[in-house]
C-alpha positions, 0 to 999 in steps of 0.5 A: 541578504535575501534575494527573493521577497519572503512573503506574498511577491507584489508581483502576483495576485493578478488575475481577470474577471470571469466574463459569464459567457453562455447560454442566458435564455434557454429553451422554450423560454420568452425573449423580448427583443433586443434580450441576450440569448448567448453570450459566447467567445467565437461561433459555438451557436450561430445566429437564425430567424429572428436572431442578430449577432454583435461584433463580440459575437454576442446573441440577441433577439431581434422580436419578441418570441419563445426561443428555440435551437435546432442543429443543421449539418454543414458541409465545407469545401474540402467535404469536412461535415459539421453540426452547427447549433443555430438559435432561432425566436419564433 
Protein backbone atom coordinates (compact mmCIF):
# COMPACT_ATOMS: atom_id res chain seq x y z
CA UNK A 1 0.00 0.00 0.00
CA UNK A 2 1.14 3.52 -0.79
CA UNK A 3 2.13 5.83 1.77
CA UNK A 4 2.07 9.20 -0.28
CA UNK A 5 -0.64 10.51 -2.12
CA UNK A 6 -0.18 9.67 -6.07
CA UNK A 7 -1.21 12.50 -7.64
CA UNK A 8 -1.57 16.32 -7.00
CA UNK A 9 -1.12 16.23 -2.70
CA UNK A 10 -4.30 18.23 -1.25
CA UNK A 11 -1.90 19.82 0.65
CA UNK A 12 -0.39 22.40 -1.84
CA UNK A 13 -1.75 24.86 -4.09
CA UNK A 14 -1.85 27.57 -1.65
CA UNK A 15 -0.36 30.40 -2.31
CA UNK A 16 -1.48 34.61 -1.70
CA UNK A 17 -2.42 37.18 -3.93
CA UNK A 18 0.15 39.48 -5.32
CA UNK A 19 -0.52 42.97 -3.72
CA UNK A 20 0.44 45.44 -6.57
CA UNK A 21 2.94 47.23 -4.50
CA UNK A 22 4.86 50.62 -6.10
CA UNK A 23 4.85 53.44 -7.87
CA UNK A 24 0.95 54.48 -9.09
CA UNK A 25 1.73 57.87 -10.27
CA UNK A 26 4.75 59.14 -11.34
CA UNK A 27 6.59 62.11 -12.27
CA UNK A 28 5.36 65.06 -13.46
CA UNK A 29 1.94 63.35 -13.69
CA UNK A 30 -1.39 64.85 -11.90
CA UNK A 31 -2.55 63.93 -8.53
CA UNK A 32 -6.20 64.89 -7.31
CA UNK A 33 -6.37 64.49 -3.73
CA UNK A 34 -6.73 61.68 -1.56
CA UNK A 35 -4.91 59.68 -5.01
CA UNK A 36 -2.23 56.79 -4.23
CA UNK A 37 0.90 57.78 -5.01
CA UNK A 38 2.75 54.60 -3.69
CA UNK A 39 1.63 51.61 -2.43
CA UNK A 40 4.63 50.21 -0.69
CA UNK A 41 5.92 47.56 2.16
CA UNK A 42 8.06 49.71 4.79
CA UNK A 43 9.68 53.05 4.06
CA UNK A 44 11.15 52.86 0.38
CA UNK A 45 9.89 56.66 -0.04
CA UNK A 46 9.08 58.91 2.55
CA UNK A 47 6.22 61.09 2.39
CA UNK A 48 6.94 65.33 1.73
CA UNK A 49 4.99 68.63 1.35
CA UNK A 50 1.68 67.75 0.50
CA UNK A 51 1.87 64.30 0.86
CA UNK A 52 0.31 61.79 4.17
CA UNK A 53 1.30 58.10 4.69
CA UNK A 54 -1.41 55.64 6.13
CA UNK A 55 -0.93 53.12 8.80
CA UNK A 56 0.01 50.19 5.80
CA UNK A 57 2.53 52.92 4.67
CA UNK A 58 0.66 53.72 1.77
CA UNK A 59 1.37 57.38 -0.06
CA UNK A 60 -1.64 59.74 -1.01
CA UNK A 61 -1.94 63.03 -1.88
CA UNK A 62 -3.37 65.32 0.34
CA UNK A 63 -4.30 68.53 -2.47
CA UNK A 64 -4.54 68.35 -5.71
CA UNK A 65 -1.14 69.03 -7.80
CA UNK A 66 1.94 67.45 -10.37
CA UNK A 67 3.69 65.03 -8.14
CA UNK A 68 7.53 65.06 -7.85
CA UNK A 69 10.31 62.93 -5.90
CA UNK A 70 13.54 64.52 -4.67
CA UNK A 71 16.30 62.59 -2.71
CA UNK A 72 17.87 64.17 0.44
CA UNK A 73 20.70 62.62 2.67
CA UNK A 74 20.35 61.55 6.05
CA UNK A 75 22.65 61.23 8.61
CA UNK A 76 21.86 58.70 11.81
CA UNK A 77 23.12 59.11 15.19
CA UNK A 78 25.99 56.74 14.66
CA UNK A 79 27.23 58.79 11.35
CA UNK A 80 25.64 56.25 8.95
CA UNK A 81 24.43 58.59 5.91
CA UNK A 82 21.34 57.56 3.81
CA UNK A 83 19.59 58.78 0.67
CA UNK A 84 15.94 58.94 1.56
CA UNK A 85 13.45 59.56 -1.67
CA UNK A 86 10.96 61.90 -0.52
CA UNK A 87 7.70 62.37 -2.85
CA UNK A 88 6.22 65.76 -2.89
CA UNK A 89 2.62 67.54 -4.67
CA UNK A 90 3.13 70.81 -5.64
Amino acid sequence: MAHKKAQWSTNNGRDSNAKRLWVKIFWGLEARSGNIIVRQKWNKFWPGEWVSQGHDFTLYANRDGVVSFQEKKRVRFDGRVYKDIYVLVK
